[in-house]
Each structure stands twice: as structure tokens, then as C-alpha cells.
C-alpha positions in Angstrom: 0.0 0.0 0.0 3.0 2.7 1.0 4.4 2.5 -2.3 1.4 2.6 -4.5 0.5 5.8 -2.0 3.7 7.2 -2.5 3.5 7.7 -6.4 -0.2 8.6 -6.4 -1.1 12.2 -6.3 -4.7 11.9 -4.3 -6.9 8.7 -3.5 -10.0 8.4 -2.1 -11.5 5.6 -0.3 -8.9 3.2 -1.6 -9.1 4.6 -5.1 -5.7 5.8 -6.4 -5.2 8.4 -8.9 -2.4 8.9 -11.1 -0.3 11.5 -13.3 0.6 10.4 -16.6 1.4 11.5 -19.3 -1.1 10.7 -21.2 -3.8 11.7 -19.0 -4.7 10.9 -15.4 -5.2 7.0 -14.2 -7.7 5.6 -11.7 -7.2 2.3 -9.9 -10.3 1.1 -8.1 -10.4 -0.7 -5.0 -11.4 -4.1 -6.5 -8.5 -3.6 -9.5 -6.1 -3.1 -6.5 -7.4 -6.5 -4.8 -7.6 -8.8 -7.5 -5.1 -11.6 -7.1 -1.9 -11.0 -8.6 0.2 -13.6 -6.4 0.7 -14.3 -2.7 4.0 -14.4 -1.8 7.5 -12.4 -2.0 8.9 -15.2 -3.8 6.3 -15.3 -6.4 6.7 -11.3 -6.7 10.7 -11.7 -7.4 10.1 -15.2 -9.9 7.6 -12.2 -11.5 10.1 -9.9 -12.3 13.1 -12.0 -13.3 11.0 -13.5 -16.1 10.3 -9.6 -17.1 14.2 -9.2 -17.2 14.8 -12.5 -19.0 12.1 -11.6 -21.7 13.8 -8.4 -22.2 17.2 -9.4 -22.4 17.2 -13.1 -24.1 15.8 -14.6 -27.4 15.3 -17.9 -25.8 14.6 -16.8 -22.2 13.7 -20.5 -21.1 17.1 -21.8 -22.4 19.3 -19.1 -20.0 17.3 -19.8 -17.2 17.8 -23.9 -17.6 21.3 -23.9 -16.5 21.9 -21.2 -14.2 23.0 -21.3 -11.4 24.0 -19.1 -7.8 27.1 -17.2 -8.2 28.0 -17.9 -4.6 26.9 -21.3 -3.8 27.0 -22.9 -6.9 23.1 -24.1 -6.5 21.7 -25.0 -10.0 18.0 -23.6 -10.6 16.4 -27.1 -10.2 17.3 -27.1 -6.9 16.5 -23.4 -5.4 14.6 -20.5 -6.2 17.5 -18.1 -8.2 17.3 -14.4 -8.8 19.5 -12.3 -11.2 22.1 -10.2 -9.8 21.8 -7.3 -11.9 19.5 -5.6 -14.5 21.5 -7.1 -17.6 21.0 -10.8 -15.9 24.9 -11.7 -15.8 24.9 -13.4 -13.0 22.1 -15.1 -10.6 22.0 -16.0 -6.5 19.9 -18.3 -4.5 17.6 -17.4 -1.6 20.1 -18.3 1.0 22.8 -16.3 -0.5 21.2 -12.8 -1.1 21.3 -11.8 2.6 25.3 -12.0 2.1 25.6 -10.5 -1.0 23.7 -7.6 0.8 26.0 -7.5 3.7 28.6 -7.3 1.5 27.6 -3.8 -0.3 24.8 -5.7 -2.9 26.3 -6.7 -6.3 28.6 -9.4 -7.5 28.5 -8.2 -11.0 31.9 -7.1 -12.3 30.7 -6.0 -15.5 31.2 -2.4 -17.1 28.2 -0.6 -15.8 26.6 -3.2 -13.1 29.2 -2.4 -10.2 26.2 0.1 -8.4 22.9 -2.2 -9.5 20.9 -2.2 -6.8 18.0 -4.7 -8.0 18.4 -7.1 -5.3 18.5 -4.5 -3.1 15.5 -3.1 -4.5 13.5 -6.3 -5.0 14.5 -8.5 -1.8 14.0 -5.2 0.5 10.2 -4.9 -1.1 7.7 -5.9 1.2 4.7 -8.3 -0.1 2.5 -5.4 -0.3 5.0 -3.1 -1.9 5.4 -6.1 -4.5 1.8 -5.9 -5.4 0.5 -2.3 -5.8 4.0 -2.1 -8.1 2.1 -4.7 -9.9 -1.1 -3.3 -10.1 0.4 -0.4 -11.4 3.1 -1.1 -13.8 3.0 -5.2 -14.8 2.0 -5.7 -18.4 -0.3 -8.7 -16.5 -2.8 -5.3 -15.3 -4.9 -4.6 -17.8 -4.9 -1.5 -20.2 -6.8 1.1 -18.5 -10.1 2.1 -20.4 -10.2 5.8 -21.9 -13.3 7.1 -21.2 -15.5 10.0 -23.3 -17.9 10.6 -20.3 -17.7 11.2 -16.8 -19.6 12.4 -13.9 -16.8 12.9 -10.9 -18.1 11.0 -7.7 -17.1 9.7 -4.5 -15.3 6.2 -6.7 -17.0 3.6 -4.6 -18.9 2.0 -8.1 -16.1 2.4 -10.0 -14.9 -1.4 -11.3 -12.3 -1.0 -13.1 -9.0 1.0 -13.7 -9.6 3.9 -16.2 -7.8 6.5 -17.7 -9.1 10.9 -18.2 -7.3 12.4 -21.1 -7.6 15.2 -23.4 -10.8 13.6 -24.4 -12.8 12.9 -21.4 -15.4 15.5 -20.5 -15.4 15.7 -16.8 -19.4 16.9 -15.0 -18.4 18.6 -11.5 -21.9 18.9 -9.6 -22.6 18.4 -5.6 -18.9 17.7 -5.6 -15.7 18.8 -3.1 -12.5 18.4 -4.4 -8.9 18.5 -3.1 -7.1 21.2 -4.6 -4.6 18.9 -6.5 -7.4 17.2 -8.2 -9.1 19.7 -9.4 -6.3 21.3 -11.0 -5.1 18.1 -12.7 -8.4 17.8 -13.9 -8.1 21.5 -15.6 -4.8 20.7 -17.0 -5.3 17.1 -18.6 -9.5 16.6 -18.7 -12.4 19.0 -20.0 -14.5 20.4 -17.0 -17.9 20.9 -16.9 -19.0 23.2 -13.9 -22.2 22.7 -12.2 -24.0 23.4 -8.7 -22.5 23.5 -5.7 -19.1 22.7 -6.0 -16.3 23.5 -3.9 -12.5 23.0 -3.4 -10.7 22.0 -0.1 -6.8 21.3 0.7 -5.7 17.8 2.3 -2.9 16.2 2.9 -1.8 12.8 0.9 -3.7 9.5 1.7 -6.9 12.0 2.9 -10.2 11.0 0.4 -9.7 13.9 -2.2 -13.6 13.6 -3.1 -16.2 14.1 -0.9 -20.0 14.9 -1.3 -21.4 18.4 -1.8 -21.4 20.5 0.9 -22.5 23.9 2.6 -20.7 27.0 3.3 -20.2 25.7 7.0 -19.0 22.7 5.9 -16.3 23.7 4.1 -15.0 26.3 6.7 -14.0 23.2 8.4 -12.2 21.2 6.4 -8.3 22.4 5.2 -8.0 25.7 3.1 -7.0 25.4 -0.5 -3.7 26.1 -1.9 -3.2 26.4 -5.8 -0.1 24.8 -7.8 2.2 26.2 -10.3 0.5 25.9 -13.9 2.9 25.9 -16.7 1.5 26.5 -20.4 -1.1 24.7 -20.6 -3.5 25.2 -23.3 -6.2 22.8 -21.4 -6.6 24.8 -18.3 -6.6 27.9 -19.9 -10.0 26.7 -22.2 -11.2 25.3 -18.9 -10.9 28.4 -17.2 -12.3 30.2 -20.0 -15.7 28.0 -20.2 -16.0 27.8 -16.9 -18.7 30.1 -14.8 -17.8 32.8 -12.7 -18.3 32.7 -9.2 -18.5 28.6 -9.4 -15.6 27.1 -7.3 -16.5 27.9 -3.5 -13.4 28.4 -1.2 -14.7 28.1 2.0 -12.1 29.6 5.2 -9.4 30.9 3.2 -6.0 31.6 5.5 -3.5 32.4 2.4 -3.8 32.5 -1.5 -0.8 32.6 -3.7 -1.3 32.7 -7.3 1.5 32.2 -10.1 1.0 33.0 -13.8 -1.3 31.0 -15.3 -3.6 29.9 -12.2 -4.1 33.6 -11.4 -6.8 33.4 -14.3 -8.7 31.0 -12.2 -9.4 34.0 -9.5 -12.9 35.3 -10.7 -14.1 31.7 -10.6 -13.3 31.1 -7.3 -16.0 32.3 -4.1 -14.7 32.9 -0.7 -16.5 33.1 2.5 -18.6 36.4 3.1 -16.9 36.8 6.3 -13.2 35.1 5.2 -10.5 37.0 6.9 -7.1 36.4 4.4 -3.6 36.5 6.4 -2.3 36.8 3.0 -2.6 37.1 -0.4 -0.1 37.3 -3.3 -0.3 37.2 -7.4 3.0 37.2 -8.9 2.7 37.1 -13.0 5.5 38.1 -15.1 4.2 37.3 -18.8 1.5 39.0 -20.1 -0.7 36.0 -21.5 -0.7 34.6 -18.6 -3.5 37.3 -17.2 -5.2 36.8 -20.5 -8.6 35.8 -19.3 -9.0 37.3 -15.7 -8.1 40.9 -17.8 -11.4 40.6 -18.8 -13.4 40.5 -15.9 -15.2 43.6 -14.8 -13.9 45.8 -12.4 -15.4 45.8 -9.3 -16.8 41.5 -9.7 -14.0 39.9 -7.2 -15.5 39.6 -4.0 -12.6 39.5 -1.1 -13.9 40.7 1.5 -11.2 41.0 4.7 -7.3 40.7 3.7 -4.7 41.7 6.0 -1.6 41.5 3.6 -1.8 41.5 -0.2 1.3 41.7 -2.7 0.7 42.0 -6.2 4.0 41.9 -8.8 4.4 42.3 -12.2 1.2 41.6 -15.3 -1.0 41.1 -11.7 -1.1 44.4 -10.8 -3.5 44.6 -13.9 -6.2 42.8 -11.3 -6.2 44.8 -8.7 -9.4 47.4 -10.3 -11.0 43.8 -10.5 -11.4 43.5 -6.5 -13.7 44.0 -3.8 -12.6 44.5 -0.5 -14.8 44.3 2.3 -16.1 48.0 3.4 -14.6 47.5 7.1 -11.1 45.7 5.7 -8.1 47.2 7.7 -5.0 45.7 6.0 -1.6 45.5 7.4 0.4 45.3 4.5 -0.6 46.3 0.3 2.8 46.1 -1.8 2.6 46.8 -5.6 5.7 45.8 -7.8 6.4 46.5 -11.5 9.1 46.1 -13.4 8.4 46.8 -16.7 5.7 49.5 -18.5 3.4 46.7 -19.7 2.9 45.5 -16.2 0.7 48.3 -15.5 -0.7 49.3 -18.8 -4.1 48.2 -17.7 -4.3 49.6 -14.2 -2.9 53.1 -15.7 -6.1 53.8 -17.7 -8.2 53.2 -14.8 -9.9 56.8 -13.7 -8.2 58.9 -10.8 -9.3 57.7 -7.2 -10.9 54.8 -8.8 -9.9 51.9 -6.7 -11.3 52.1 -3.3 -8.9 49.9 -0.6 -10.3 51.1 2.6 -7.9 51.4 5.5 -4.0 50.6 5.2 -1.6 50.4 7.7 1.6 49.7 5.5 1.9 50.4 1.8 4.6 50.0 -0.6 5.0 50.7 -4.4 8.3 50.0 -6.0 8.7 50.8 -10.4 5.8 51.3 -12.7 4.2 50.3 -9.6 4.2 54.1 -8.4 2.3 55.4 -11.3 -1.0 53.6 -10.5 -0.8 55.3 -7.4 -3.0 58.5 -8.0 -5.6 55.2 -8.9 -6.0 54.5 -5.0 -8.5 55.7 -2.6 -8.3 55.1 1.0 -10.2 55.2 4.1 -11.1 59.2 5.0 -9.8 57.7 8.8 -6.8 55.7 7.7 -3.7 55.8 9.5 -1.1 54.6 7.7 1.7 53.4 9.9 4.5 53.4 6.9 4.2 54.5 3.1 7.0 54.2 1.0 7.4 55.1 -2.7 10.5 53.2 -4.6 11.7 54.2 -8.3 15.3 53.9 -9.6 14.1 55.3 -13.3 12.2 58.4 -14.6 9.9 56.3 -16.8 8.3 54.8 -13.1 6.7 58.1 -12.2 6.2 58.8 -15.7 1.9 59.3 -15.1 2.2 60.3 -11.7 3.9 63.3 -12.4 1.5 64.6 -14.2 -1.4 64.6 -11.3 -2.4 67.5 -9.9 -0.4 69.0 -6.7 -2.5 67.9 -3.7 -4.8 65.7 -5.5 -4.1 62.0 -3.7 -5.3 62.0 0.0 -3.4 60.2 2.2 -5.0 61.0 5.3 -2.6 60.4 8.9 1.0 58.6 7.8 3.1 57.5 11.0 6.0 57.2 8.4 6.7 58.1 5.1 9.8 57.7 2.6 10.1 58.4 -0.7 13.2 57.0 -2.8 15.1 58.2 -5.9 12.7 59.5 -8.6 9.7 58.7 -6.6 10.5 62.0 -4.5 8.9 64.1 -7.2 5.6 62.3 -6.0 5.6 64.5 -2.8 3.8 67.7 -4.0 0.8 65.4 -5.2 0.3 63.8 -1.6 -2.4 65.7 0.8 -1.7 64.4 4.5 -4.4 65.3 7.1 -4.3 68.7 8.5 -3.8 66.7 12.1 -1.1 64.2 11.4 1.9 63.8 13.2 4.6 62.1 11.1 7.0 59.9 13.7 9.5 59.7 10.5 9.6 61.7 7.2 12.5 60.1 4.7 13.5 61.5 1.2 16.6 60.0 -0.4 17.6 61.0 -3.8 21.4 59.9 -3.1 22.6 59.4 -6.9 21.6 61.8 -9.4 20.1 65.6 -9.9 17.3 64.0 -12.0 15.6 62.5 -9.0 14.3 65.9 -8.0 13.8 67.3 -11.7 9.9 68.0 -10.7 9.9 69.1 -7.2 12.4 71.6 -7.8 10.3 73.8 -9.7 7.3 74.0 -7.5 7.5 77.2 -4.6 9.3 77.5 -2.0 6.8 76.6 1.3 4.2 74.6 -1.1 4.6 71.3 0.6 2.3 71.1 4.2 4.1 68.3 6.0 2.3 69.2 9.2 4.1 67.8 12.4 6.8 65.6 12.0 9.4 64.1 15.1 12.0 62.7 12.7 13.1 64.1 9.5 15.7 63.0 7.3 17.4 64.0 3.7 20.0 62.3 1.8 21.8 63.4 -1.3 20.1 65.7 -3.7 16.4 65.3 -1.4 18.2 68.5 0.5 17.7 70.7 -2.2 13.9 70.0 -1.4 14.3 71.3 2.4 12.8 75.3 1.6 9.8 73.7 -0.5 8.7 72.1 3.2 6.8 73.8 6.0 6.0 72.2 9.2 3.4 72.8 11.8 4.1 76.1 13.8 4.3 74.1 16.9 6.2 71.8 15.6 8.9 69.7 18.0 11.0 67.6 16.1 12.3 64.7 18.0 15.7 64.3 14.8 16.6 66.1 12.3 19.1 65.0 10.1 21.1 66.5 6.8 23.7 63.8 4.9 25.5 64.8 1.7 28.3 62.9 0.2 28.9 65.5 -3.0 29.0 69.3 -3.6 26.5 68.9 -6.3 23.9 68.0 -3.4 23.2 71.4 -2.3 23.9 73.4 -5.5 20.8 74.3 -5.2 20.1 74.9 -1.5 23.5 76.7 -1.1 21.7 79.6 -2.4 18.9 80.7 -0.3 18.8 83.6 1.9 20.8 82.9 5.0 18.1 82.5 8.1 15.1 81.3 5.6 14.2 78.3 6.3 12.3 77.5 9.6 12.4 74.8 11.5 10.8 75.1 14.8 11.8 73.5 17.7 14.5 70.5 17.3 15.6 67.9 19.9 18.5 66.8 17.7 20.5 67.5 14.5 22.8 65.6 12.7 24.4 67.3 9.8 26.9 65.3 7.7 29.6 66.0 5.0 28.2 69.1 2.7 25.2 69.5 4.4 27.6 71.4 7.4 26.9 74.5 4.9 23.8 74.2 5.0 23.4 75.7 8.6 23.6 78.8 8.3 20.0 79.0 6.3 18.2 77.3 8.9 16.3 79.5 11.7 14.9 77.3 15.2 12.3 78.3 17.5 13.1 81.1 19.7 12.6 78.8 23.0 14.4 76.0 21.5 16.2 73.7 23.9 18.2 71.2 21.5 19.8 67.7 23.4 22.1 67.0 21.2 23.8 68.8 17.8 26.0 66.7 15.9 28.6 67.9 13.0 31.0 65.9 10.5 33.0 67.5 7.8 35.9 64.9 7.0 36.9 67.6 4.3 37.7 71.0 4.7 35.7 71.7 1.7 32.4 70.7 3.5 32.4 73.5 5.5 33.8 76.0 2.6 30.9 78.2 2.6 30.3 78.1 6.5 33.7 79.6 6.8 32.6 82.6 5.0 30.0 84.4 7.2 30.6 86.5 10.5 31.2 85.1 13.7 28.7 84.1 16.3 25.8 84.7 13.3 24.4 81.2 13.3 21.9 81.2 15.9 21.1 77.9 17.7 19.7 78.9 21.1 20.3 76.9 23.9 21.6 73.4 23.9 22.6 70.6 26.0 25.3 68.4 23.4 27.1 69.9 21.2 29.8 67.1 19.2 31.5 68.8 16.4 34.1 66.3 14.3 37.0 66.6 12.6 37.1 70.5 10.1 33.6 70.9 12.4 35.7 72.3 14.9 36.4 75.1 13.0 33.4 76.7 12.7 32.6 77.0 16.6 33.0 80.4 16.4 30.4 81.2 13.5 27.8 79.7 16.2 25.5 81.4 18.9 24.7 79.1 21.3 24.2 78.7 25.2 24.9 75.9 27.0 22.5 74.4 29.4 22.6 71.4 31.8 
């Protein structure tokens, strides 16, 4: 039983099914128990006269005079069993266990040094013998190809059969293991009736059972869905069959790969499912050919707490409905190519209604279906981040409006490379209070080529208690304004290059204000950058940190009057290396 178990992909009730190649094969329980033979030796004399028919003209005549290798005991005498697949040599009964201490061949031909058949064979059990037989021996009869059949719990079915290319399969008042049915879709055509449903189980568990209610299936095993490579069957399976026809029951997780993703709008999930997680990954464009057409908005969901599209999926996402109260933890969009979003981009402005997010992250293409998006009017996001290493990603977001994408309350937001130009288009709520604001534009001008040209003051960032700027992002400082009673837990400036603050380096001295700040860090070129900063009045700063490992970071520092950098009173002050230079140019008071 193990071994016929171990090669068959589901069974039910005794009933075995099998992948082949030309189609899937069903062995009945009665097939399995017709008498083959009854004993281990009968099993082995089985498959040496296999091997002698398939090496020998005259089989009979080869077997006549043999005799065992070790012992010398002629064939008349004991049973005998060849020592290798070629038949060189053969050993008796008695003799095998030895030849198996002794590391399992006595075959000194080219090639038979590793045979393993006597281990193989005389390790077999009696039972392992027979369902090898029932499966494999030319003495089991061809399995019969059928046209017709109506899928059932097998417990009529009397012989061993075979569903191919050619065998329309009826599913109705039917539950189905999720590797059936979609062996069934690859190598069968389906027919889709009433009330049927899909279930996950582990092997040896009955992969059929009887039709069953909502309820029901919430208590059996979610579904999982395997890999489908190119498969021309499943995809004019998918294509015939109804919408809304495969019922999911109590779904945990979903992950969809290229072609199976097409099977989504056919699929029906609990009205109250709560998804841990969900995922399409798709990264050729046919392989979203059918689910492309569904109609927006015809995807029931309901409650997801993490959901990751990449590539061609992101295409699906106008096609979902999320449950009105959904509050999800994580929504991750990825694209790395222009096609993967050239569905979602003509979808209209604010379109796509995802309710309440805590975490959200759109790297590529992906950040151009952004302005698409609606949340909550309540969300609080707890981290947003915006990812794109090439102009072409934000090549439709640019063009939004300024202000025209409501984001309501972020905890933390970051924008990377080119995606910083998306800043002027975001609206935050007029109460948030950002716990960490991040641009970093660290490689090239370009990545602020939009936001540069808006005014000076445009961008509302309301309260923020960390803020931090990297590379060419600090040219970007004057276009901010925070709340007027703003305290800012960090503040931090880092610039590797001159060309960082090229731009920056010439504003009015005393221009830009920043309220009250706990700490700041300024690092490299940014050094000259302090003298166009202004702090509350009352400030009290902990802790003010300076690094110039050149003298040219603090070139332009070096240039104004004494004691005309006003900093108020504060706690820490750690200037490094040139840093110590430019004490002097500070007016500052020193509290405990």
C-alpha cells in the first residue's frame, strides 16, 4: 500500500489516482485487490521473467542452466534471482542476505558495479510487490479511456480507467482537493455545475467528498493552488468555466502564479473570510489573458490583512472587492516593466477604493497607479514608501495634480530616488503627526527634476518628530513647512557630494524655519547648509551633531561672520574633525 501511495497524487476511499502522461489514471479498489500472487517469492520469480524476456531470445534456455554465483546451487534445486539488470549473473535465496551484507552486487561488468536490484527487490515488502504490480506489470490490464464522466465519490467504479484530453469531466454536488481539481483542468475537459467547492488535504486523505454547505467547508483544510505551466487545457477550462463557481470556504493564504491567477474570478470565498495573505506574482503578459477581462469591481474578497501583487498582476487589482470594514496590514505593488501596469494606468483617478492601510509599498511602474487609489477618509497609515530607480516609473504620476491624492494620517513616510517628485501630489491630514519623514535622492540631480520647480513653502508636512534627507532630497528642504508648533524629536542632513546642495546653497541665510528641534545631525556638505536654517526662539536642542571629514564641507560656512548662526540653547554639542572650525560662526548657550 506505502508504495502505491507514494507515487499517487490523491486517493480516495482506496481509489488511487495517477499522473501520466497521457492523462490521469484511476485504480479502483477491486482492481487493486484482484489476485496477482501471494507471496514475496512469487513477486521476485515475476520480475526475473520480465528481465529474461527483455534481455534473451530464448529466455527458457538461459534460465535452464543457471545457477548461484556464490553457492554454486543449480536452478532445479532453489529459487534463483539475477544479480543485476542485464541478468549476468544469478543467487539463490540463502545467498542474497550476504551479497547484501557485503555492499549488494557481484557483477563485475562495465556498468553493473552500483545495480541495486536485489536490493531493491529483496528489500520490497509483499504489499509493496503488489500495488508495483497493479500499477506497472503488463499482466494489469490497459486502462479504459473514457469520453464521459460524472466525478463521484469512486465507490462504483470497477475498473481502472484513464481521463485524457478527451474525457469530458461533469463537476456537480462535488468537493474536491485542490490537486485534483487542477489536474483535472490541465489534462480533462471540465464541466461546472452546482454546488461545488475545493478544499486542501494532505496525501492519503479521500480527495472527493459529497457536496457541501458554506459551514462545511469552513472546516475542512484551506486550498492552496499549484504552479500551472503552459497549458492550453486549463486555460479553455478556465475560459468555459462560470464565474463565481468554485466555492473556497475559510481561506488563511492564497498565492497565485502566472497561469492559475486566471482562475481567481471563478473562485467564491467566505462572506466573512479573513485572508492573512494574499499574493499574485505574473511576469508574462498572456498569462492574465482571461481574468483581464473580468469587470472591475466582480472579485468579491472581503477582509485581507496582507496583499502583494507583482508584475502583469497588478493589472487585477481594479477587478477587486474589499470588504467596506477591511483594515489591512500590508498592500505592496511591484512593476518592473511599463506593460505590467498598462491596464491599471487607464483606470480613472481615485478609482480603486482599498479602505484602511496600515503599511503600503509601491516600487517601479508600480508608483504610477498610485494617484488610482482611494483610501479610508480615517486611515492611519503606519508606513508609506514610494521606490523608483528610473524616470519612466513616475512617468503618469507626475503629471497629477499637486495635492490631488489624500493620504490622510502617515506615521512614516519615505520616498526613494525618482519617486521624491511624488511629494507635491500627496495631501496628508491637517492633524497628522509624522513619527519619521524620509526623502533620499542619493545618486543623481534627475531625482528631484519635478519638485524643484514647484515654490518654496508649497509642501504642508504638518508635524513631524523625525526628519531626514540624503543626497540631492536636501535641495527640497525650503519647498517644506511644518506645523508652527512643531517639536522635532531628529533632524538629520547627509551629503556625500557638492553637487547636493547646488541648489540649496543659495537661499537667503536664516530662511528656512524649523521650529523647535531635539537633535541634529548634519553630515559631509550639508555642514553648509546651517547657516539657512532658523529654530524656535525657545528651542532647547539635546544633542547637535557635525561631521566635515573635508575642509571643503564647511567651505561656505567659513565665509559668514562670527557668532551669526543662531542655535539657542543646547545641552550636546559634538562637532568632528574641520567641524571644529566653525565653533566660532555659532551662537549658542549651554544648558545642563
Amino acid at each position: 500500500m506505502e508504495s502505491m501511495q507514494n507515487n499517487s497524487f490523491a486517493t480516495c476511499g482506496g481509489t488511487f489516482f495517477f499522473d501520466k502522461p497521457e492523462g490521469i489514471k484511476i485504480i479502483p479498489r477491486n482492481v487493486q485487490n484482484t489476485k496477482i500472487s501471494g507471496t514475496k517469492r512469487e513477486f521476485m520469480e515475476l520480475k526475473k521473467q520480465e528481465l529474461l524476456v527483455q534481455r534473451f531470445a530464448d529466455p527458457a534456455e538461459k534460465e535452464k542452466d543457471s545457477t548461484c554465483v556464490i553457492c554454486g546451487d543449480k536452478n532445479t534445486e532453489v529459487f534463483i534471482f539475477p544479480t543485476c539488470r542485464m541478468v549476468h549473473y544469478f543467487a539463490c535465496e540463502d545467498c542474497i542476505p550476504k551479497i547484501l551484507r557485503d555492499g549488494g552486487s557481484v557483477c563485475g561488468f562495465p556498468g553493473c558495479e552500483n545495480d541495486t536490484l536485489l536490493r531493491d527487490e529483496f528489500g520490497k515488502t509483499v504489499e509493496q510487490h503488489r500495488w508495483e504490480w497493479v500499477e506497472n506489470s503488463s499482466t494489469t490490464v490497459e486502462p479504459l479511456a473514457i469520453d464521459l464522466l460524472i466525478l463521484a465519490i469512486p465507490e462504483l467504479l470497477t475498473e481502472t480507467i484513464l481521463l485524457n484530453q478527451e474525457t469530458v469531466v461533469t463537476l456537480d454536488n462535488i468537493a474536491l482537493s485542490d490537486v485534483l481539481l487542477f489536474k483535472l483542468l490541465e489534462k480533462t475537459k471540465i464541466v461546472v455545475g452546482e454546488n461545488v467547492s475545493v478544499f486542501g488535504n494532505f496525501k492519503n486523505e479521500d480527495c472527493i467528498r459529497a457536496g457541501m454547505n458554506a459551514r462545511e467547508l469552513c472546516l475542512l483544510r484551506p486550498a492552496s493552488f499549484p504552479w500551472v505551466q503552459n497549458n492550453v487545457f486549463f486555460m479553455e477550462n478556465i475560459a468555459r468555466m462560470p464565474n463565481d463557481s468554485i466555492k473556497l470556504g475559510s481561506v488563511r493564504k492564497l498565492e497565485l502564479r502566472d497561469y492559475a491567477v486566471n482562475a481567481l474570478p471563478k473562485l467564491v470565498l467566505h462572506k466573512e473570510n479573513l485572508m492573512g495573505e494574499f499574493s499574485l506574482d505574473v511576469w508574462s503578459k498572456e498569462h492574465v489573458s482571461e481574468i483581464i477581462h473580468a469587470d472591475n469591481n466582480s472579485i468579491w474578497f472581503g477582509k485581507v490583512k496582507k496583499m502583494v501583487l507583482r508584475g502583469y498582476a497588478i493589472n487585477v487589482l481594479p477587478k477587486l472587492v474589499l470588504h467596506k470594514e477591511n483594515l489591512m496590514e500590508e498592500f505592496g505593488l511591484a512593476a518592473a516593466k511599463e506593460e505590467h501596469v498598462s491596464e491599471i494606468i487607464h483606470a480613472d483617478n481615485n478609482s480603486i477604493c482599498f479602505g484602511k492601510v496600515k503599511k503600503m509599498e509601491l516600487y517601479g511602474y508600480a508608483v504610477n497607479a498610485l494617484p488610482k487609489l482611494v483610501l479610508h477618509g480615517e486611515n492611519m497609515m503606519e508606513e508609506f514608501s514610494l521606490s523608483a530607480a528610473k524616470e519612466e516609473y513616475v512617468s503618469e504620476i507626475i503629471h497629477a495634480d499637486n495635492n490631488s491624492i489624500w493620504f490622510g494620517k502617515v506615521k512614516k513616510l519615505k520616498l526613494s530616488g525618482y519617486a521624491v517628485n511624488a511629494l507635491p501630489k500627496l495631501v496628508l491630514h491637517k492633524e497628522n503627526v509624522m513619527e519619521e519623514f524620509s526623502l533620499d535622492a542619493s545618486w543623481i540631480k534627475e531625482y528631484v527634476f519635478e519638485i524643484k520647480k514647484i515654490k518654496d513653502g508649497s509642501v504642508l508636512l504638518g508635524k513631524v518628530k523625525k526628519l531626514e534627507l540624503y543626497g540631492y532630497a536636501i535641495n527640497v528642504l525650503p519647498k517644506l513647512v511644518l506645523h508652527k508648533e512643531n517639536v522635532m524629536e531628529e533632524f538629520r542632513l547627509e551629503v556625500a557630494k557638492e553637487e547636493h546642495v547646488s541648489e540649496i546653497i543659495h537661499a537667503d541665510n536664516n530662511s528656512i524655519c524649523f521650529g523647535k528641534v531635539k537633535k541634529l545631525e548634519l553630515y559631509g556638505y550639508a555642514v553648509n547648509v546651517l547657516p539657512k536654517l532658523v529654530l524656535h526662539g525657545e528651542n532647547v536642542m539635546e544633542e547637535f551633531r557635525l561631521d566635515a571629514w573635508i575642509k571643503e564641507h564647511i567651505s561656505e560656512i567659513m565665509k559668514i561672520k562670527d557668532g551669526s548662526i543662531r542655535l539657542g540653547k543646547i545641552k550636546k554639542l559634538e562637532p568632528r574633525h574641520y567641524t571644529t572650525n566653525i565653533i566660532q560662526k555659532l551662537s549658542l548657550e549651554y544648558v545642563e
